[in-house]
C-alpha positions, 0 to 999 in steps of 0.5 A: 491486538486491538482492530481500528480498521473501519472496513474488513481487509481481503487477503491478496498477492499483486504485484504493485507499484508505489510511485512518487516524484518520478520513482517507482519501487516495486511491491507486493500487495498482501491485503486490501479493502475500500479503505487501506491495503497492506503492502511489502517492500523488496528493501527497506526504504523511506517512504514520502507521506504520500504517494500513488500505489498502482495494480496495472492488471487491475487498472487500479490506482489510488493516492495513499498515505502509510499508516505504519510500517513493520520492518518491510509490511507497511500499511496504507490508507487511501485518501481522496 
């Protein structure tokens, strides 16, 4: 497999928040890094093409788009 990502991703374990139109699904945040995170969903569920992802004990908040997904793994970039 070939590596597009810019920045190196950091293994992790958070529980998340993906929040759009006032909806919020639970997730598991697997890895991060400045750029992107990779996520697992609970379900299978269909995503907008854009919304916030939130770590409330890390006070931490970003805009995202997915990138790709793979059954319940999604990957994520953040955008400005």
């Amino acid at each position: 497999m070939i590596e597009k990502r810019t920045t190196q991703r950091h293994r992790v374990f958070k529980g998340g928040t993906i929040t759009y139109e006032n909806s919020g699904i639970a997730c598991t945040v697997r890895n991060m890094s400045e750029g992107g995170a990779a996520i697992d969903l609970d379900a299978a569920v269909t995503l907008p093409q854009s919304f916030t992802l939130s770590i409330a004990r890390d006070n931490f908040v970003r805009n995202c788009r997915p990138v790709w997904r793979d059954d319940r793994r999604v990957g994520l970039a953040f955008v400005q």
